[in-house]
Every structure is written in structure tokens, then in C-alpha cells.
Steps between C-alpha positions, in 0.01 A plus 500: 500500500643839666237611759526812690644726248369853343652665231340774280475469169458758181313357224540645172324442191661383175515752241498252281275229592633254244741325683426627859190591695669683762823557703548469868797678706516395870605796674796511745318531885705858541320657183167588659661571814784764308156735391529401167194594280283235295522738201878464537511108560228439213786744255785293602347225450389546127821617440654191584231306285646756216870456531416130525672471800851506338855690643649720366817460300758688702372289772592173330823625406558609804496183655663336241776727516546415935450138361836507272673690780459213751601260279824690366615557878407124566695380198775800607529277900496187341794590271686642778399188729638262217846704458600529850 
């Protein structure tokens, strides 16, 4: 048990209450503190519930992209290692 610990928390409802009665978000401890309104925490919120929570493309590719350029140079220094 964690004792001595207070987060806040957003509950949303489901939109759909088939599946899920309601959706919590723990908030970071800076967001109240930054003057950030509940009307805008409670929008990004449902827009997350929305999107589903999922990245974007570009950002995927992006990484993947980084990904195949750290192998390539790691296969490019083993190669080199190997030869001389």
C-alpha cells in the first residue's frame, strides 16, 4: 500500500456505457499549478477518449525511420571493425 500520496484525478463519463462506465486521467502535479482551466482539462481529456489514445502516423514513422538509421550506422562500424 502507497500512503502519503495525492494526486488529482479527472473522471469522465463513458459515452458509451457499454463497455466502460467511466474514464479516469491522473493529472500531472504542474497542471493545476500552470492556471490551466477545468473546461480545458475536461476537453482534452474527451478528446483523448475520442482518438482512442492512438499516435499519429508520422510519429510512428518517424521513429521508425531514426530506428533503421541506428542500425545502418551500427551495421556500417561493424563492417568497418571486421575489415580493418
Amino acid at each position: 500500500m502507497v500512503k502519503g500520496i495525492s494526486r488529482q484525478v479527472i473522471l469522465v463519463p463513458s459515452p458509451d456505457k457499454a463497455l466502460f462506465d467511466q474514464a479516469i486521467f491522473i493529472l500531472k502535479d504542474n497542471a493545476v499549478s500552470e492556471g490551466v482551466s477545468d473546461e480545458a482539462l475536461i476537453k482534452e481529456a474527451r478528446q483523448v477518449m475520442r482518438s482512442g489514445g492512438r499516435k499519429k502516423r508520422g510519429a510512428v514513422l518517424y521513429g521508425l525511420f531514426w530506428a533503421a538509421c541506428g542500425a545502418l550506422l551500427t551495421g556500417m562500424a561493424w563492417v568497418l571493425s571486421a575489415v580493418l
